[in-house]
N, C-alpha and C positions, 0 to 999 in steps of 0.2 A: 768052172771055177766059181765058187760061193761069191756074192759082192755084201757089201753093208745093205742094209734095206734101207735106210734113208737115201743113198744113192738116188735108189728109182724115186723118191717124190718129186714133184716137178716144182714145189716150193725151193726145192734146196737146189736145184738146179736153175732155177731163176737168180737164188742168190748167190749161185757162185758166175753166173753170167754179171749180175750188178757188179759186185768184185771186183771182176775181171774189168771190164771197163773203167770203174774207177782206178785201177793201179795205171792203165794205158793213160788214163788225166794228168794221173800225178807225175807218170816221169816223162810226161812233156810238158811242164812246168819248171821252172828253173827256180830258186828261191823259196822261199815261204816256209821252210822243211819244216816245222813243228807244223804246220796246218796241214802240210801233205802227210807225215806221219799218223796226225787226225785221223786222216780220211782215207789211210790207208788200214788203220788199226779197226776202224769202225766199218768200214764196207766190210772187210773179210769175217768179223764179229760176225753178220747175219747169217752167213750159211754156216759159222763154226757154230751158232748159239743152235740153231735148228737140229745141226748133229748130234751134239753133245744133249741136249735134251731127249733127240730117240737114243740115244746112247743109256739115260736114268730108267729103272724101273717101276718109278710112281706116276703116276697120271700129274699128282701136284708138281714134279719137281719136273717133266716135261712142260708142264704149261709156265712154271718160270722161264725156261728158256727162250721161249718163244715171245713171250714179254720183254727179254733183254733184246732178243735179235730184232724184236720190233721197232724198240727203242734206239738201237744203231744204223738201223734204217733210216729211221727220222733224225737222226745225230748226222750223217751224212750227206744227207739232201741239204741241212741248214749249212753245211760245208761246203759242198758246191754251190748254193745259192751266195752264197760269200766270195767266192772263187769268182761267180758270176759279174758281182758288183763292184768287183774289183778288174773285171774284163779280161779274165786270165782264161774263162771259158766261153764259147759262146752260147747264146741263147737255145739253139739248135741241140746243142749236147746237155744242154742243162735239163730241157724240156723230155730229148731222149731218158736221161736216166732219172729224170719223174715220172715218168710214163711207165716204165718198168719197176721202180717202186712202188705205186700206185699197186700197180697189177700184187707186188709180192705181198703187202700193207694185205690186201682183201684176203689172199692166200691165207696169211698167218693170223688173219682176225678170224676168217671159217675153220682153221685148224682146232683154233682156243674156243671155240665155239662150240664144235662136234667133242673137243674132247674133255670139257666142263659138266657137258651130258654126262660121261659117265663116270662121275663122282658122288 
């Protein structure tokens, strides 16, 4: 059976792993819904922006995407860092899904990187 090719990246696969853990956050929280909405609408951003960019057929309108998924990357973490200070997370899981951000952050800066080359 054919798959998508962005499937196999392992960027998109990290961000649908961050994702994933963020929606596990959100619905073991009780309250807060527009924050958890946030942070639910912003994690899954990162790997939809990543698809939907190999999805364009310019080089420019892929490196947008990639800028936006970045940005709700960073959009997310300031959401659970909030989450954090508000002690609804602990330090532990906070620090896990920085750690994995971190890792996807470098991912999608060498993507924009390799593929600004060939413009």
């Amino acid at each position: 059976m054919e798959n998508f090719s962005f499937k196999k990246l392992l960027v998109w696969q990290k961000g649908m792993t961050f994702a994933e853990r963020c929606l596990d956050i959100t619905e073991s929280i009780k309250g807060h819904y527009r924050l958890m909405e946030q942070l639910e609408a912003a994690a899954a951003s990162v790997p939809q922006n990543i698809s939907e960019g190999e999805g364009r057929f310019s080089i420019k309108d892929n490196l947008n995407y990639l800028f936006f998924s970045r940005g709700s990357l960073y959009e997310s973490i300031t959401l659970l860092n909030l989450l954090f200070y508000k002690k609804l997370i602990s330090q532990d899981k906070l620090e896990e899904q920085e750690g994995l951000a971190l890792e996807i952050t470098k991912m999608i800066s060498a993507l924009i990187t390799q593929k600004r080359k060939k413009l």
